[in-house]
C-alpha atoms as an extended CHARMM CRD file, in Angstrom:
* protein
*
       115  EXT
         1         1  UNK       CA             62.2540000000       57.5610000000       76.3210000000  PROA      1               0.0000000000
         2         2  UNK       CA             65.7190000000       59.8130000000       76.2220000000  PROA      2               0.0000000000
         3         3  UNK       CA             65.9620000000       63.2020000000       77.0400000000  PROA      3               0.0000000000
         4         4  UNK       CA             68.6240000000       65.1610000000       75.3900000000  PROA      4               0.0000000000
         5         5  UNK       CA             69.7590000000       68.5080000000       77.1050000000  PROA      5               0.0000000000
         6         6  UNK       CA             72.3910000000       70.8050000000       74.7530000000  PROA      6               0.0000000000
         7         7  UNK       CA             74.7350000000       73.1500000000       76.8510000000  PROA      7               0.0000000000
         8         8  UNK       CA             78.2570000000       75.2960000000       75.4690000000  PROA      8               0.0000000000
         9         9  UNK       CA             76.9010000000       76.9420000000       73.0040000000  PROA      9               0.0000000000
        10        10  UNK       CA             77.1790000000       80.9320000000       72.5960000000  PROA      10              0.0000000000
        11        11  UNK       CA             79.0150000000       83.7680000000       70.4450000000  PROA      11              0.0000000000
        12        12  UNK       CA             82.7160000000       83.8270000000       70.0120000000  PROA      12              0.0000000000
        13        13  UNK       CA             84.6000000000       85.1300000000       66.8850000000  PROA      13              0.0000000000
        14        14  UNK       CA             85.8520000000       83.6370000000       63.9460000000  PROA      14              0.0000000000
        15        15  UNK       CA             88.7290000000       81.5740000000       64.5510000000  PROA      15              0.0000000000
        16        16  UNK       CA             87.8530000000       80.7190000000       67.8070000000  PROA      16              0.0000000000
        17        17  UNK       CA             86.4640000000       77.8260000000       70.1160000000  PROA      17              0.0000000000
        18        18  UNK       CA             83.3620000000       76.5070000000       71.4080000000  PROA      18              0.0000000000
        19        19  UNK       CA             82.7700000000       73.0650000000       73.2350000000  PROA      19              0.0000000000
        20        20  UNK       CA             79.1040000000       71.7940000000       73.0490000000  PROA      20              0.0000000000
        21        21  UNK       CA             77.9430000000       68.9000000000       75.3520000000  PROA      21              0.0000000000
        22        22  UNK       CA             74.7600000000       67.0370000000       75.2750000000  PROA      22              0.0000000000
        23        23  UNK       CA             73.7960000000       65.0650000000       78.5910000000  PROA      23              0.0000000000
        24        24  UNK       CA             71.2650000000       62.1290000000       78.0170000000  PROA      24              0.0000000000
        25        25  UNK       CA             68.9750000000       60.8060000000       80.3690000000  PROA      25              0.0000000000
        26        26  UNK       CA             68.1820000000       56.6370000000       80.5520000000  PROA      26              0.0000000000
        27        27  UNK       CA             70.4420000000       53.9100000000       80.5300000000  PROA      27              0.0000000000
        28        28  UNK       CA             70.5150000000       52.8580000000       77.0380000000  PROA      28              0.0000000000
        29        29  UNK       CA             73.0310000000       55.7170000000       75.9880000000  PROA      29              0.0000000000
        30        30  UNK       CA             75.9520000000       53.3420000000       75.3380000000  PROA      30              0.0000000000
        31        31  UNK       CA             74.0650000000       51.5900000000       73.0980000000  PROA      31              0.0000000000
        32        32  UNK       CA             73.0040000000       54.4220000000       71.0150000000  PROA      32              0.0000000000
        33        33  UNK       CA             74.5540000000       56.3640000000       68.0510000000  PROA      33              0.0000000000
        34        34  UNK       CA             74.5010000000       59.8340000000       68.8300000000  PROA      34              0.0000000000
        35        35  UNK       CA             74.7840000000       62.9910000000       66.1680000000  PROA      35              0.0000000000
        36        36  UNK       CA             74.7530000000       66.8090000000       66.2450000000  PROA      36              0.0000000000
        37        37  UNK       CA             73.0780000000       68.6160000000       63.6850000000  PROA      37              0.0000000000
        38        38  UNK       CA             72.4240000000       72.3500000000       62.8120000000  PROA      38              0.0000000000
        39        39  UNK       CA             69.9980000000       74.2860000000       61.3880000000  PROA      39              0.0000000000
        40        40  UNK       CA             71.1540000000       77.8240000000       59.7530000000  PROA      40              0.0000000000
        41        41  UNK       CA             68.2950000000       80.6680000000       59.2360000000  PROA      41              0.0000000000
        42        42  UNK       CA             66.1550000000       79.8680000000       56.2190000000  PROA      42              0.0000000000
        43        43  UNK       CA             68.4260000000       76.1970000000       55.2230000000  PROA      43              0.0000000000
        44        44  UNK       CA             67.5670000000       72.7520000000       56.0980000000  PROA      44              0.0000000000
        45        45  UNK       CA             68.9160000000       70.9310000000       59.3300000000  PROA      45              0.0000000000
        46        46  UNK       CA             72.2050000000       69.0520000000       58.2560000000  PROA      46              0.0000000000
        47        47  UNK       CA             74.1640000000       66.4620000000       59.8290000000  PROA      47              0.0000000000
        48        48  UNK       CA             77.5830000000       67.5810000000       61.4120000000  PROA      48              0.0000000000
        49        49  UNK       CA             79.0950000000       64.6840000000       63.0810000000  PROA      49              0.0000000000
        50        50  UNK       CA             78.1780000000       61.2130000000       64.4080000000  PROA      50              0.0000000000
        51        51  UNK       CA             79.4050000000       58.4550000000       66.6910000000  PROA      51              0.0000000000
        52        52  UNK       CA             78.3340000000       55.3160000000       66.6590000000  PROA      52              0.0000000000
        53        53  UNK       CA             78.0020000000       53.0660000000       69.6090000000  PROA      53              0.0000000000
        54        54  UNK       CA             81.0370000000       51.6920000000       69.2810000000  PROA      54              0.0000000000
        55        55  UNK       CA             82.8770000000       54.9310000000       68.7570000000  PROA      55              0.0000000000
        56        56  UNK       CA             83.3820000000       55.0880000000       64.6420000000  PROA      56              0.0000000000
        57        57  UNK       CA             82.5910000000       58.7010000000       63.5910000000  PROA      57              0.0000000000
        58        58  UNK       CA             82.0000000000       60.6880000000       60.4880000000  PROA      58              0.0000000000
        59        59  UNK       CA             81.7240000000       64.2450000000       59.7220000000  PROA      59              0.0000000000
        60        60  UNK       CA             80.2200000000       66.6320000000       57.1660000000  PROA      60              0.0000000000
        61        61  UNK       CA             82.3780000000       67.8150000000       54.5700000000  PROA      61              0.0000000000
        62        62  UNK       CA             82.4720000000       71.0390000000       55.5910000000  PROA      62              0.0000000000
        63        63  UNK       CA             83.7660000000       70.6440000000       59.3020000000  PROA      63              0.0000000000
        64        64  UNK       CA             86.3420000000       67.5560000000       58.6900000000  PROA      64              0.0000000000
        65        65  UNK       CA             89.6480000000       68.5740000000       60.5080000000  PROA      65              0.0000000000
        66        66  UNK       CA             87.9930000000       71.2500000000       62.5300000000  PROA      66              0.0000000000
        67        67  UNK       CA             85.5800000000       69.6430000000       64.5510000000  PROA      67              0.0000000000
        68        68  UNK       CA             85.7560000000       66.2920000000       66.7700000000  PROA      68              0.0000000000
        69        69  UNK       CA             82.9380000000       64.6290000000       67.9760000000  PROA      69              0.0000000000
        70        70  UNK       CA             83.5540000000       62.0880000000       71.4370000000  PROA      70              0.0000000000
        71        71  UNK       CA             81.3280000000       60.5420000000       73.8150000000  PROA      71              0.0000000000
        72        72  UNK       CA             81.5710000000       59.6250000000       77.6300000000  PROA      72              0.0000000000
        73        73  UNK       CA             79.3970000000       56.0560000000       78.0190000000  PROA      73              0.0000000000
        74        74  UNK       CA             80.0760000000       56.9870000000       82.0200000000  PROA      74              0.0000000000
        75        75  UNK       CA             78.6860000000       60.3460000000       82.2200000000  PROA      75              0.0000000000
        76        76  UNK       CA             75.7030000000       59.7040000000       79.2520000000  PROA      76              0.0000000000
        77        77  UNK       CA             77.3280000000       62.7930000000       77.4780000000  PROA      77              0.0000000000
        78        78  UNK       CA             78.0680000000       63.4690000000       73.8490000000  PROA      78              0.0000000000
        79        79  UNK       CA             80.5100000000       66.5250000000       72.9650000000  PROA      79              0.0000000000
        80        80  UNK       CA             81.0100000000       68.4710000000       70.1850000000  PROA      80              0.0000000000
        81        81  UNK       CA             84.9530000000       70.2540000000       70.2840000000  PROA      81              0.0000000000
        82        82  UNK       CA             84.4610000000       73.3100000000       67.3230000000  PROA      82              0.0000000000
        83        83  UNK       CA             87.7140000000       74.6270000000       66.3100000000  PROA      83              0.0000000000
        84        84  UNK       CA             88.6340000000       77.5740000000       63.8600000000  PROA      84              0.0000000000
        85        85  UNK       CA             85.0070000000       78.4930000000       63.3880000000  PROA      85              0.0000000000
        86        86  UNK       CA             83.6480000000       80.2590000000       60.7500000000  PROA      86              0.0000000000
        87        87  UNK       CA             80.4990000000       82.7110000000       60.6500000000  PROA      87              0.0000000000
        88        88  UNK       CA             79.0670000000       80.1880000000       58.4060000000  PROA      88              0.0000000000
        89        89  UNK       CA             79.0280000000       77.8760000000       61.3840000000  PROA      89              0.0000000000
        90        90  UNK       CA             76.1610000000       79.7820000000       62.9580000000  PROA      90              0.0000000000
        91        91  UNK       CA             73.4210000000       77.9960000000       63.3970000000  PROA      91              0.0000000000
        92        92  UNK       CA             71.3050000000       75.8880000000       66.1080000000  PROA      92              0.0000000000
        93        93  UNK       CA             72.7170000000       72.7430000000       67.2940000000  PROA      93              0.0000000000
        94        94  UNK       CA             70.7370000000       69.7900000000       67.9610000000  PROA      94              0.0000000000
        95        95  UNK       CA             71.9590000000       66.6790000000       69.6000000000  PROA      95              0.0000000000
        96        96  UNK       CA             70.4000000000       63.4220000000       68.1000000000  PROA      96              0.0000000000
        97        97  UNK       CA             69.8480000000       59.8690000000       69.5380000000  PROA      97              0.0000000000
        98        98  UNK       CA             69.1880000000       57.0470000000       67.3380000000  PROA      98              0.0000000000
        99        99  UNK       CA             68.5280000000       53.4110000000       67.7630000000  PROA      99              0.0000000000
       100       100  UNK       CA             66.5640000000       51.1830000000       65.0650000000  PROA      100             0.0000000000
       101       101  UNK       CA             63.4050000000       53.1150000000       64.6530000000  PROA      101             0.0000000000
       102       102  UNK       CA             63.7580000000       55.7490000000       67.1120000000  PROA      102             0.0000000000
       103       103  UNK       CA             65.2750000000       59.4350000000       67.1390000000  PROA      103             0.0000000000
       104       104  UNK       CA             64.9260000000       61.6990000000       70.0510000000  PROA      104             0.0000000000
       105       105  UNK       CA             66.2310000000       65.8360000000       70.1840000000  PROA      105             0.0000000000
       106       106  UNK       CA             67.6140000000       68.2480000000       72.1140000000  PROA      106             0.0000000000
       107       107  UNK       CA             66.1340000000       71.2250000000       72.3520000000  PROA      107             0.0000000000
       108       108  UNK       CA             68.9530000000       72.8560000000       70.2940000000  PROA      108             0.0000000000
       109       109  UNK       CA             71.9150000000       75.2510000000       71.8650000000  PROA      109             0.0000000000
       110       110  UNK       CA             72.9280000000       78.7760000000       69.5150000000  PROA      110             0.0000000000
       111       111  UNK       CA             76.2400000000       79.0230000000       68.6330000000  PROA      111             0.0000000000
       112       112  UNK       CA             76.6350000000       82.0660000000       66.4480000000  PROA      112             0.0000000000
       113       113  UNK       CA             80.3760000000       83.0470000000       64.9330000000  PROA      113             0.0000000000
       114       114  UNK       CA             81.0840000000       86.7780000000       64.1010000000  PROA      114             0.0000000000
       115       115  UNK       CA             83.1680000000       87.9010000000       61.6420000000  PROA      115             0.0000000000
């Protein structure tokens, strides 16, 4: 079992910065692809970025260039940098773990951009 814990969210304005971390618990992190998703009011979670175990990442569309996704195999802990952010950024952020047939959550951190 892995327990995710989200931190860093929290309101800022547009254009700003936020800097969400996601601790894990166990000691299969390294060996794990990790993710963060959101979920906006009313709209289906999405994927925003993912690292694999070995460190390749990916991004949605709408967040290339902005955001960076890293991960620290010493300290279990996934981050999320969020750069120029845009009110349509709001949403709940989830941290994901995945390996083979298994997912585990977060309990999801608020980050909400005003205009």
């Amino acid at each position: 079992q892995v327990q995710l814990v989200e931190s860093g969210g929290g309101l800022v304005q547009a254009g700003g910065s936020l800097r969400l971390s996601c601790a894990a618990s166990g000691s299969i992190f390294s060996i794990m692809a990790m993710a963060w998703y959101r979920q906006a009011p009313g709209k289906q979670r999405e994927l925003v970025a993912r690292i694999s175990s070995g460190g390749t990442t990916n991004y949605a569309d709408s967040v290339k260039g902005r955001f960076t996704i890293s991960r620290d195999n010493a300290k279990n802990t996934v981050y999320l940098q969020m750069n120029s952010l845009k009110p349509e950024d709001t949403a709940v952020y989830y941290c994901n773990a995945h390996r083979g047939f298994n997912d585990f959550w977060g309990q999801g951190t608020q980050v909400t951009v005003s205009s």
